[in-house]
N, C-alpha and C positions, 0 to 999 in steps of 0.2 A: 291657527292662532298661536302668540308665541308670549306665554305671562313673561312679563317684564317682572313682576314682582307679587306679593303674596303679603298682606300685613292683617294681625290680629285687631280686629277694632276694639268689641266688649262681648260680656257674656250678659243675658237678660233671663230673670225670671218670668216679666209679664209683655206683653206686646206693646202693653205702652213705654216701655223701657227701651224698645229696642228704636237703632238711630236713624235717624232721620236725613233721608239724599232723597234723590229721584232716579237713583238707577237701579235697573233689573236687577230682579233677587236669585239665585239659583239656590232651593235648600235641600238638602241629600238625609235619607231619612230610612232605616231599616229594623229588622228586630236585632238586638243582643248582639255581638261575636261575628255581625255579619262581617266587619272590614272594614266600615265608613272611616274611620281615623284615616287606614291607612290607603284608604281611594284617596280621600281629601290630600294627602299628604303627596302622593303618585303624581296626581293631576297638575297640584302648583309645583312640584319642583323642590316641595322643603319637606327635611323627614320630622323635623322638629313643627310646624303647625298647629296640626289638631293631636291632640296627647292620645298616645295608642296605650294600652294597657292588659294586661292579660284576664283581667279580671270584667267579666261581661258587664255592660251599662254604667259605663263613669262617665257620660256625659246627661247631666241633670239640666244646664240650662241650654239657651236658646246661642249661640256661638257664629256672630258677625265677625266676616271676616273678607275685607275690601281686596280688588283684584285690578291690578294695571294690566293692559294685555296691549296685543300689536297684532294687527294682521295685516295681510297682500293688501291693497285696492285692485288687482289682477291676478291672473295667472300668472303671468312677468313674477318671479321669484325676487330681480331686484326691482321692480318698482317700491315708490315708496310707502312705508309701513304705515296705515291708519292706527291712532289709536281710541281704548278703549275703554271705558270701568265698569266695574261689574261688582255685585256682592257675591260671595258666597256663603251661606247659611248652613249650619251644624247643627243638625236638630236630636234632641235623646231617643234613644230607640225605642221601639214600642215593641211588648211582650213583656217589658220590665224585669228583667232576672232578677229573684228574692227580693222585693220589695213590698213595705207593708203595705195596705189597702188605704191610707194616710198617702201614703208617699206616690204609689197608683195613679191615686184620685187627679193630684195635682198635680201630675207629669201629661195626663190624657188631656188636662184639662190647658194647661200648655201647651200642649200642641196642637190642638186641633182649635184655638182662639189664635193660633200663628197661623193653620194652614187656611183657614177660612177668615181669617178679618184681614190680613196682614196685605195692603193692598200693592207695594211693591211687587209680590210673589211672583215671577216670571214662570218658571216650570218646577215640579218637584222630582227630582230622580228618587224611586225605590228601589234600595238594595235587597238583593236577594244571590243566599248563597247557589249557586249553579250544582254543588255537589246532592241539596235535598229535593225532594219528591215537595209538590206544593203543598204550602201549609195553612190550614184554614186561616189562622190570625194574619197571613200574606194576603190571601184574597176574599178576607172580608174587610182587609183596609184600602185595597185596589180599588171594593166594590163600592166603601164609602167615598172613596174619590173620585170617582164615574159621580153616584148621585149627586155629589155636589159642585158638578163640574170644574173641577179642580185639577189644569193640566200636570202632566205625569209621564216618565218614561221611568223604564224599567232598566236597572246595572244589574247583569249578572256579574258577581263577583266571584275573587277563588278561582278562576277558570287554568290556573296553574297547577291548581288539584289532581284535575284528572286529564288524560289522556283526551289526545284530540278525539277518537270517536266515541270514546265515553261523554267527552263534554258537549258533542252534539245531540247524541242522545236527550242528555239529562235538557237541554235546550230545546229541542225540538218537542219533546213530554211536556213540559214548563207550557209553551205556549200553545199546544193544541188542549192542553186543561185549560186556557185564559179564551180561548177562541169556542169555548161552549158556551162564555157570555160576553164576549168582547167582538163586538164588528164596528171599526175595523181594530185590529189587535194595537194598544198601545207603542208606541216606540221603542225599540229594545237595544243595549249595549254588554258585549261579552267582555269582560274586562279582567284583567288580573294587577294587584298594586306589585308582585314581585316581579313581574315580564314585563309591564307597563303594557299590555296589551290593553287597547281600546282606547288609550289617552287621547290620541288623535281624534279619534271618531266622536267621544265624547264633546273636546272642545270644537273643534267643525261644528257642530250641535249645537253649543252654546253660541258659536259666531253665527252662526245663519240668523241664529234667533234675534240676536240682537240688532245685527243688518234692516231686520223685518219691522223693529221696533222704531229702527233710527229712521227709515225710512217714510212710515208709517204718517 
């Protein structure tokens, strides 16, 4: 898949705000510091996008944001290019760094009336840093997404961090912790936004799916 281009739509507090197409949604979704700005930003191609910040959870609303893309109809590299649109959705991170049980309330309550009403929703990726050991608030959001069958693949981010055999490690631990209540194991991507490792893989990802859709 080759984005042609990458545009800000709007930012929404409530699901009914958010706008109205009929094409697949893809929204990316992690605790705090994970990296999601700077995946989002990696993935389309623009560092300006999704606002990166040093300061953990500065994104408060719901962040539509329309995707022109192009892909093969073959293996043939010059055949010619299908194209494509897509959403991509920036959702606030859950763990919430210092915020009041006011502000909490209605950030949880935001998201999870986007992840469960919102009927465009195609897949949701969760970000998860590759450098930590799993962490309960990871997999009991996983676990709430299983109950509510709510598809989902997993971005290991960071994987610039460490060392190739460290970063399998920390990968291989990751999913045999998720493989004690996961059969069969979710989808998973190793990804880094400063090596652009994974970018490929991810969007491959998003084209199959949408293939499956269009076909469908």
């Amino acid at each position: 898949m080759t984005i042609k281009n990458a545009t800000y739509v709007k930012s929404s507090e409530f699901i009914s705000q958010c706008p109205e197409h009929q094409e697949p949604e893809y929204a990316f979704i992690g605790r705090s510091n994970v990296g999601k700005s700077s995946l989002i930003n990696m993935l389309t191609n623009n560092r300006k996008l999704a606002k990166t910040s040093a300061t953990p959870g500065k994104t408060l609303l719901i962040n539509h944001f329309v995707i022109h893309s192009a892909s093969a109809t073959s293996s043939n590299p010059s055949a010619p290019k299908k194209d494509s649109t897509w959403y991509l959705v920036d959702l606030p991170g859950y763990g919430f760094a210092k915020r009041s049980k006011t502000e909490r309330t209605r950030l949880e309550k935001m998201i999870s009336s986007y992840i469960l009403q919102r009927e465009r929703l195609t897949n949701l990726f969760v970000l998860i840093d590759c450098r930590h050991e799993p962490q309960a608030v990871d997999l009991e959001f996983m676990r709430w997404l299983g109950e509510s069958n709510v598809p989902f693949s997993i971005v290991f981010t960071k994987a610039d961090k460490l060392n190739r055999s460290r970063l399998t490690e920390s990968v291989n631990a990751y999913l045999a912790r998720l493989a004690e209540e996961w059969e069969p194991l979710p989808p998973h991507f190793i990804t880094s936004a400063e090596s652009k490792q994974g970018r490929e893989e991810l969007l491959d990802y998003i084209e199959e799916i949408n293939k499956e859709i269009t076909q469908s």
